[in-house]
BABA-455990 format. One record per residue (C-alpha): residue number from 0; residue in one letter; x, y, z. Coordinates in nm, 2 decimals, always signed. Layout:
% BABA-455990
(rec NUM,"A",(X,Y,Z))
...
This chain:
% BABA-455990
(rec 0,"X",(+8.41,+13.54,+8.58))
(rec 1,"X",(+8.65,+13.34,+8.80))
(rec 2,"X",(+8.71,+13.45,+9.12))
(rec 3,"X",(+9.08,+13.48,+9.24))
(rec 4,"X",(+9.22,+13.48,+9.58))
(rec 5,"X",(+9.57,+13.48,+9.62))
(rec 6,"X",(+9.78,+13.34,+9.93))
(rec 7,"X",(+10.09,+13.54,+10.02))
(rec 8,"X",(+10.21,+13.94,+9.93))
(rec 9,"X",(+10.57,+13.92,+10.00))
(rec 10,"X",(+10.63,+13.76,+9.64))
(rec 11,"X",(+10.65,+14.00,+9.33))
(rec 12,"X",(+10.43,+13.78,+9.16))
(rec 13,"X",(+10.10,+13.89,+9.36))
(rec 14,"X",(+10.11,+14.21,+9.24))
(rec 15,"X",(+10.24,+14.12,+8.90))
(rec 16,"X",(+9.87,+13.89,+8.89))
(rec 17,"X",(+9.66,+14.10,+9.07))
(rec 18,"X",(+9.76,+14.40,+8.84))
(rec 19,"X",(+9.77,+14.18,+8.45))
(rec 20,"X",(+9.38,+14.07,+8.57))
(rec 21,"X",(+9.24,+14.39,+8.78))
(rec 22,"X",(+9.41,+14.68,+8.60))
(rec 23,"X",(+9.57,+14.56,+8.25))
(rec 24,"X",(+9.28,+14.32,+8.24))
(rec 25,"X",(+9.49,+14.14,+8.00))
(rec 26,"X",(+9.25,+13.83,+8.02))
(rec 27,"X",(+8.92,+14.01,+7.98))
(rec 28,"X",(+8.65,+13.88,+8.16))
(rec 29,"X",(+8.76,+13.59,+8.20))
(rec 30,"X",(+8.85,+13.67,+8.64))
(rec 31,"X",(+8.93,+13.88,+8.92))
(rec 32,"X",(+9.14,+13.86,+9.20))
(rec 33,"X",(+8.87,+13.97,+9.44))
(rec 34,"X",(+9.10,+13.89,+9.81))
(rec 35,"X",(+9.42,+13.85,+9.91))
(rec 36,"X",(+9.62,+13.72,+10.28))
(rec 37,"X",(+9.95,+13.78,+10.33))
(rec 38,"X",(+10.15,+13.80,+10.66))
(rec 39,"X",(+10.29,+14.14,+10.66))
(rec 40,"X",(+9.98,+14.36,+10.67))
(rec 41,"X",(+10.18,+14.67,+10.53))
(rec 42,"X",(+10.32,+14.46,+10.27))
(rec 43,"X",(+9.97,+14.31,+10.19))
(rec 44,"X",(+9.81,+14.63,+10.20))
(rec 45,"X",(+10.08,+14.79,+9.88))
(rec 46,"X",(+10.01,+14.48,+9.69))
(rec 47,"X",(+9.58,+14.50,+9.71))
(rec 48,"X",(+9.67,+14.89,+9.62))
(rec 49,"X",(+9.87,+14.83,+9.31))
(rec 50,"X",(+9.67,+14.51,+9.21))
(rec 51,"X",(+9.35,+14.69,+9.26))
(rec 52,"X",(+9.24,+14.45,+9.51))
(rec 53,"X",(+8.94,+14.52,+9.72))
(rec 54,"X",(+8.93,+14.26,+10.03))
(rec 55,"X",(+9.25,+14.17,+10.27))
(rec 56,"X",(+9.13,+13.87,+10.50))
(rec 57,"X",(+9.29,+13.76,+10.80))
(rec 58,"X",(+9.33,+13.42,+10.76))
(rec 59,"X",(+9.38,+13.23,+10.40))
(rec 60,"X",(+9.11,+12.98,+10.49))
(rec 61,"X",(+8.88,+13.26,+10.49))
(rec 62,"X",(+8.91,+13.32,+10.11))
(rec 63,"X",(+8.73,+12.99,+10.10))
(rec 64,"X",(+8.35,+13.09,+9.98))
(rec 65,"X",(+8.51,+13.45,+9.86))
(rec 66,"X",(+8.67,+13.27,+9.55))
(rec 67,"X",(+8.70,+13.02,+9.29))
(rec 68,"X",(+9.06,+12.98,+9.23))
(rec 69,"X",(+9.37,+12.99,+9.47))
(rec 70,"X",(+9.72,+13.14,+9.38))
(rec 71,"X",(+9.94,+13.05,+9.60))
(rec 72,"X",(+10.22,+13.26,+9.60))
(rec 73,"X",(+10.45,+13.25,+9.88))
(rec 74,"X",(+10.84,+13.34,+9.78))
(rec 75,"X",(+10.93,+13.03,+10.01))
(rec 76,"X",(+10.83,+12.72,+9.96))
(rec 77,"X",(+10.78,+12.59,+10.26))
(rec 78,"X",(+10.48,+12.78,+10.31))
(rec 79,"X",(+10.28,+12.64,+10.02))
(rec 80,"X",(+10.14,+12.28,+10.14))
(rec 81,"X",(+10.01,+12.42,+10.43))
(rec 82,"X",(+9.85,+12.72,+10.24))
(rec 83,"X",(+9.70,+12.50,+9.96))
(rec 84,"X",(+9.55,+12.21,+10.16))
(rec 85,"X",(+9.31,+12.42,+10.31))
(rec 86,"X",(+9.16,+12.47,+9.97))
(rec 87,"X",(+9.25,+12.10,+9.78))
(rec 88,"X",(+9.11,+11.96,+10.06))
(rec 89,"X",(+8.74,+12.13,+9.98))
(rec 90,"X",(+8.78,+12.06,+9.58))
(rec 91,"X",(+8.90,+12.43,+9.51))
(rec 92,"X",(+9.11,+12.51,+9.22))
(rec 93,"X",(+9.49,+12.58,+9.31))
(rec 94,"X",(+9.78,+12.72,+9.13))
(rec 95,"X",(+10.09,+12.75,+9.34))
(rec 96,"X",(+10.38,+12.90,+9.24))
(rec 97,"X",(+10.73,+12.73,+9.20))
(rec 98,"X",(+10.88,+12.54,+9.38))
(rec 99,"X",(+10.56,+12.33,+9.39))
(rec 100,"X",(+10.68,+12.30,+9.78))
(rec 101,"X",(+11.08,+12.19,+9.88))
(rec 102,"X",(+11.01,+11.87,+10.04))
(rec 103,"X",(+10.90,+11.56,+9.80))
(rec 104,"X",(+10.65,+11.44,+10.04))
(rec 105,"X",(+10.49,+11.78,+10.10))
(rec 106,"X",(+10.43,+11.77,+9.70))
(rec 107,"X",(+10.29,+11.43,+9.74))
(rec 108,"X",(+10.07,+11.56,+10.04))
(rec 109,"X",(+9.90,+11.84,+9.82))
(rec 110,"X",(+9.86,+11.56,+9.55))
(rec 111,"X",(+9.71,+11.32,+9.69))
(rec 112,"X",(+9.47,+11.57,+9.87))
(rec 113,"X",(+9.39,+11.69,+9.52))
(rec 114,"X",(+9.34,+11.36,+9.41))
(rec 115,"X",(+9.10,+11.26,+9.75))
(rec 116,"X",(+8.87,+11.55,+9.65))
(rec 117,"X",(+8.90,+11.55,+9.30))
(rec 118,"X",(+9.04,+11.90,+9.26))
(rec 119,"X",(+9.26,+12.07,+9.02))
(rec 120,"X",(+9.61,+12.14,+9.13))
(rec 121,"X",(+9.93,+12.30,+8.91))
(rec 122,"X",(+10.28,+12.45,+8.95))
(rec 123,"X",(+10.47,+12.58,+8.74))
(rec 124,"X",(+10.75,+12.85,+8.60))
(rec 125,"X",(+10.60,+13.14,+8.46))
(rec 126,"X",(+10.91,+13.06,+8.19))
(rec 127,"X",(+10.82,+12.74,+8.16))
(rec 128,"X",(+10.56,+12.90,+7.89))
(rec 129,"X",(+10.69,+13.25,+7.81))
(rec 130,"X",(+10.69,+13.37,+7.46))
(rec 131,"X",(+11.03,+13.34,+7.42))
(rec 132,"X",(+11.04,+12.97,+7.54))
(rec 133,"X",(+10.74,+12.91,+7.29))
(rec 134,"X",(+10.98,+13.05,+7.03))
(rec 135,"X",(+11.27,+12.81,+7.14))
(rec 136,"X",(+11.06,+12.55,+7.16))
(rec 137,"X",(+10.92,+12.61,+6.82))
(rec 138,"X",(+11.28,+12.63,+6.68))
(rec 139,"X",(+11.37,+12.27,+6.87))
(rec 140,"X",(+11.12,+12.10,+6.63))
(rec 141,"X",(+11.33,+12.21,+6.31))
(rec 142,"X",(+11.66,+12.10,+6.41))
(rec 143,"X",(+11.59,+11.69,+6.46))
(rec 144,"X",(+11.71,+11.52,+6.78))
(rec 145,"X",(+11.80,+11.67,+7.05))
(rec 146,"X",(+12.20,+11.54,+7.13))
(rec 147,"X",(+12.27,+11.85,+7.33))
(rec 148,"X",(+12.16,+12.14,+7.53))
(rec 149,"X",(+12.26,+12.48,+7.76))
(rec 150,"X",(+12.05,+12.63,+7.97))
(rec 151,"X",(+12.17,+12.93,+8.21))
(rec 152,"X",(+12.03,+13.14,+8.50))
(rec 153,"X",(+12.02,+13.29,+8.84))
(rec 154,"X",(+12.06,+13.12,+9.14))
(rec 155,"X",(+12.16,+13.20,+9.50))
(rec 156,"X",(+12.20,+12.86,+9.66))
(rec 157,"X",(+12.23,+13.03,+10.02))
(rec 158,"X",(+11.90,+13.19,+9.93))
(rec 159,"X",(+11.64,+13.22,+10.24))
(rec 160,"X",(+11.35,+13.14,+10.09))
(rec 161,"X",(+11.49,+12.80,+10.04))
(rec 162,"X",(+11.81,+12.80,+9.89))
(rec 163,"X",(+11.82,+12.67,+9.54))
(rec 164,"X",(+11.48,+12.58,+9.53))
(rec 165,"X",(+11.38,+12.93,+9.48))
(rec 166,"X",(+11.53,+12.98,+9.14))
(rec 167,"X",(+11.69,+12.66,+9.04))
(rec 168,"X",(+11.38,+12.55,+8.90))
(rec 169,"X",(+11.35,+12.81,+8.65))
(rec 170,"X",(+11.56,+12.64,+8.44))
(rec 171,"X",(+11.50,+12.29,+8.51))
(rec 172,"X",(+11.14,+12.35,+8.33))
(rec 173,"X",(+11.26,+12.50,+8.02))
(rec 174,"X",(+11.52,+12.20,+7.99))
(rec 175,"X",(+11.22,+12.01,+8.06))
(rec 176,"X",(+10.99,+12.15,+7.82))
(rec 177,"X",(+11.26,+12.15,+7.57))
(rec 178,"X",(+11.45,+11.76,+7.56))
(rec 179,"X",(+11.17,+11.60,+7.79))
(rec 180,"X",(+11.09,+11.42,+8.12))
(rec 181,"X",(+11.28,+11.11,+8.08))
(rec 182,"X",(+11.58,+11.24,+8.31))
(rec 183,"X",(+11.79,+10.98,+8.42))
(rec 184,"X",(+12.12,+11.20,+8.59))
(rec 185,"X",(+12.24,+11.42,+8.79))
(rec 186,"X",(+12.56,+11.55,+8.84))
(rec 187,"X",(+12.68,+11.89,+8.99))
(rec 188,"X",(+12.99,+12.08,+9.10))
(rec 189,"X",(+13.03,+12.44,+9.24))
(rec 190,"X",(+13.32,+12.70,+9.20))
(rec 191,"X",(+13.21,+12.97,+9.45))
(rec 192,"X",(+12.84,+13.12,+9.35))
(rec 193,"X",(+12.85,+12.93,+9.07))
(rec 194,"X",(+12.70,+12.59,+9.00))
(rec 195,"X",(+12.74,+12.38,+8.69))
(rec 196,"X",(+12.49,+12.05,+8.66))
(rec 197,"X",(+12.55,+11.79,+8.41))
(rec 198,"X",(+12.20,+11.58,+8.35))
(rec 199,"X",(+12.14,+11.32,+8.09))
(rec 200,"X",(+11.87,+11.18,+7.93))
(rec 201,"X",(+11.70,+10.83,+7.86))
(rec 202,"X",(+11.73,+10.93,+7.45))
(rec 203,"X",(+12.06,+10.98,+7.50))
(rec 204,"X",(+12.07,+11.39,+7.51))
(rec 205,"X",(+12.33,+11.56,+7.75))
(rec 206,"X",(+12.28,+11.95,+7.88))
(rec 207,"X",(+12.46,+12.13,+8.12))
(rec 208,"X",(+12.30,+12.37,+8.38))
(rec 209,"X",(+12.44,+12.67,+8.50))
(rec 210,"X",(+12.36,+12.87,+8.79))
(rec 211,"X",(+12.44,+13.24,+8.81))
(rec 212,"X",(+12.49,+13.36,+9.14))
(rec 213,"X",(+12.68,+13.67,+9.12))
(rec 214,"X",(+12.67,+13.68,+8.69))
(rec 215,"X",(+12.43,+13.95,+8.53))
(rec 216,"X",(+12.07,+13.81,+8.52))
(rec 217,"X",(+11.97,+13.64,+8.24))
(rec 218,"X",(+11.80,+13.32,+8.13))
(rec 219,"X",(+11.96,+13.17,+7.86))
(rec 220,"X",(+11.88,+12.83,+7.64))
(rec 221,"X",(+12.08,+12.65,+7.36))
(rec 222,"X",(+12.00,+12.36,+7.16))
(rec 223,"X",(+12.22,+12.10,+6.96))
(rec 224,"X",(+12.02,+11.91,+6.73))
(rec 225,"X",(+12.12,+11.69,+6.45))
(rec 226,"X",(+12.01,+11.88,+6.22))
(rec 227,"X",(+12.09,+12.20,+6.35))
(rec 228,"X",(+12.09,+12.45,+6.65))
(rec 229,"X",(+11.91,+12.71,+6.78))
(rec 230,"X",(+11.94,+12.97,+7.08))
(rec 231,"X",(+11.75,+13.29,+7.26))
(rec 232,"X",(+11.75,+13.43,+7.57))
(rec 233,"X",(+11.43,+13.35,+7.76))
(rec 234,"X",(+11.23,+13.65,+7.89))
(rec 235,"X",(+11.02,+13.71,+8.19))
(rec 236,"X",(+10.80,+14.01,+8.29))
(rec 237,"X",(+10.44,+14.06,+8.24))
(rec 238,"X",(+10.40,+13.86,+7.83))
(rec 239,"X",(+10.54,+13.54,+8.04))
(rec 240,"X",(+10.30,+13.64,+8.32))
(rec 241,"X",(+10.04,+13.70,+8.14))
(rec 242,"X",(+10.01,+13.33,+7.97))
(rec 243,"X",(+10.08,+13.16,+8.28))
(rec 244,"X",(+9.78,+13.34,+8.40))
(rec 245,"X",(+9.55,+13.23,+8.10))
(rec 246,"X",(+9.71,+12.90,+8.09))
(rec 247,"X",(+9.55,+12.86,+8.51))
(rec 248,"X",(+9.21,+12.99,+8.43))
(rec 249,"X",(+9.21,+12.76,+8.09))
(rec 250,"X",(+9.26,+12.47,+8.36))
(rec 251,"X",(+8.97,+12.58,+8.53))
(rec 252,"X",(+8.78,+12.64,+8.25))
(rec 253,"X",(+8.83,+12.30,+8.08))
(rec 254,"X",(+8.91,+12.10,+8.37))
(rec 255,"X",(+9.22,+11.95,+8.21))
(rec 256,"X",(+9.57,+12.03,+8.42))
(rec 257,"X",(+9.82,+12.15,+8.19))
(rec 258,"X",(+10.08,+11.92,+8.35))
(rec 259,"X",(+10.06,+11.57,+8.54))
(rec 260,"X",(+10.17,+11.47,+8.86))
(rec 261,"X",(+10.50,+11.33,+8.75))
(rec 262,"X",(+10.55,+11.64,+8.58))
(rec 263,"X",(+10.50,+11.87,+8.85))
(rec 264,"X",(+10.76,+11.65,+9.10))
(rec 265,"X",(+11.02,+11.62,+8.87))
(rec 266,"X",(+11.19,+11.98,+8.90))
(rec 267,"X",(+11.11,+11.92,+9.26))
(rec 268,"X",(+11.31,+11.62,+9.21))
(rec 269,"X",(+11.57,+11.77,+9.02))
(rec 270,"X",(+11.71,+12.04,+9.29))
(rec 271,"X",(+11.71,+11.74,+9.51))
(rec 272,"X",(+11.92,+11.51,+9.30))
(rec 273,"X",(+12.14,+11.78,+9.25))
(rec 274,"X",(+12.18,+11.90,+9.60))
(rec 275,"X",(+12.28,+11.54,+9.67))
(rec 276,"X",(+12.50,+11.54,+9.42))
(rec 277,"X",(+12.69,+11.88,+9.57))
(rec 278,"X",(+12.70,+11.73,+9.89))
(rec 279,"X",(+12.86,+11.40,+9.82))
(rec 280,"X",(+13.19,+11.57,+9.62))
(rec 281,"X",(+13.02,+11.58,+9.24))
(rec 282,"X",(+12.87,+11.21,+9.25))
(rec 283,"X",(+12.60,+11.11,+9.00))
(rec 284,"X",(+12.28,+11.08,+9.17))
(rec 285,"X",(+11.98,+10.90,+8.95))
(rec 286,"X",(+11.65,+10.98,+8.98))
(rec 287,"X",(+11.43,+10.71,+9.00))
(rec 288,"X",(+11.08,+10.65,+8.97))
(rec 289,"X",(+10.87,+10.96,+9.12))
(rec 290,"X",(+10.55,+10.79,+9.28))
């Protein structure tokens, strides 16, 4: 059985873990998160309650020795390099939640720690593999190439847990999943909480992006292929947490990282280019190589 520790309460997604593995024991035997840190000691107290989680520890170094796995969890993602190096830097198994961190080089920092020592690092959207993207995804192989795409979802770009890198990643994983990595554009404009983001493609595919900030909340994904279309709304909740949770322990398991390094920056990226893009009146920004 894997042990899990996981780093940070304030996030929704620790007790949404903590209580699929503990109590709903949706992956069997296959773990248990055993400990938990957070820095609000009430806070961190409700989430070991509801997640059935029997140590709180005062540090998150001390879950080194307590556990096999990390989940780093903090809403904002400032927070995460400094909460994951602790255990790359010892070879432990980390998953942290998006935004892999805010800052390029801070991703690069966990990286190459993980590559020093050798250890398995991943980040990722728990939508990024939900059923319902599975379904989409499924749907995008029947419908030939991909020539055109929307994807749609909550943002708040003034958010404080790191403006748009909060949420705005959400979506630029299931585009991801969906046309590919090749992204070669960026181009944004706002009209007051909304933002809509033009990005292109090496194979010549076009989507738009746009973020909800006072819209209803929904994800949403549409695909124009030459040979057809297809469209769903994307669902969170516990079926998309649940396979992101087997989807970490398989990486454990197997040793094999669901995605690679240039995978995990390029959302990173993404926000970036389109921040950039914002801030210089709507100007196309490139993304160039990632390493």
């Amino acid at each position: 059985m894997i042990k899990i520790g996981v780093v940070g309460s304030d996030n929704s997604h620790a007790i949404a873990y903590s209580r699929l593995a503990n109590i709903d024991r949706v992956t069997g035997d296959r773990c248990r998160v055993v400990a938990i840190w957070g820095d609000d000691p009430a806070r961190t107290k409700e989430v070991a309650r509801e997640g059935g989680i029997e140590t709180i520890v005062g540090q998150p170094e001390d879950l080194v020795g307590r556990v096999d796995l990390a989940l780093v969890v903090d809403r904002h993602g400032d927070l995460h390099t400094d909460h994951a190096l602790p255990f790359l830097e010892r070879g432990m198994p980390v998953y942290v939640d998006k935004p892999l961190a805010i800052r390029l080089d801070d991703c690069e920092r966990m990286l190459s720690a993980a590559r020093r020592s050798a250890s398995l690092v991943t980040s990722f959207s728990a939508l990024r593999w939900a059923p319902t993207t599975d379904v989409l995804a499924d749907e995008a192989t029947r419908i030939g190439e991909i020539r055109a795409a929307h994807f749609s979802g909550p943002c708040d770009f003034e958010s404080q847990y790191g403006g748009p890198f909060f949420y705005a990643t959400h979506v630029a994983e299931i585009a991801l999943r969906m046309i590919g990595e090749d992204v070669e554009t960026v181009v944004a404009h706002r009209s007051g909480k909304t933002v809509a983001v033009q990005v292109t493609w090496s194979s010549g595919a076009l989507a738009t992006f746009t973020y909800l900030g006072d819209a209803a909340y929904h994800f949403h994904g549409t695909l124009f292929g030459t040979e057809g279309m297809a469209a769903r709304e994307i669902m969170g909740g516990d079926d998309a947490y649940a396979e992101a949770l087997s989807r970490i322990l398989r990486m454990v398991e197997t040793g094999e990282r669901p995605l690679s390094d240039d995978q995990l920056l390029r959302p990173i990226a993404m926000v970036h280019a389109l921040q950039t893009s914002l801030e210089n009146g709507g100007t196309e920004v490139r993304l160039l190589g990632l390493h």
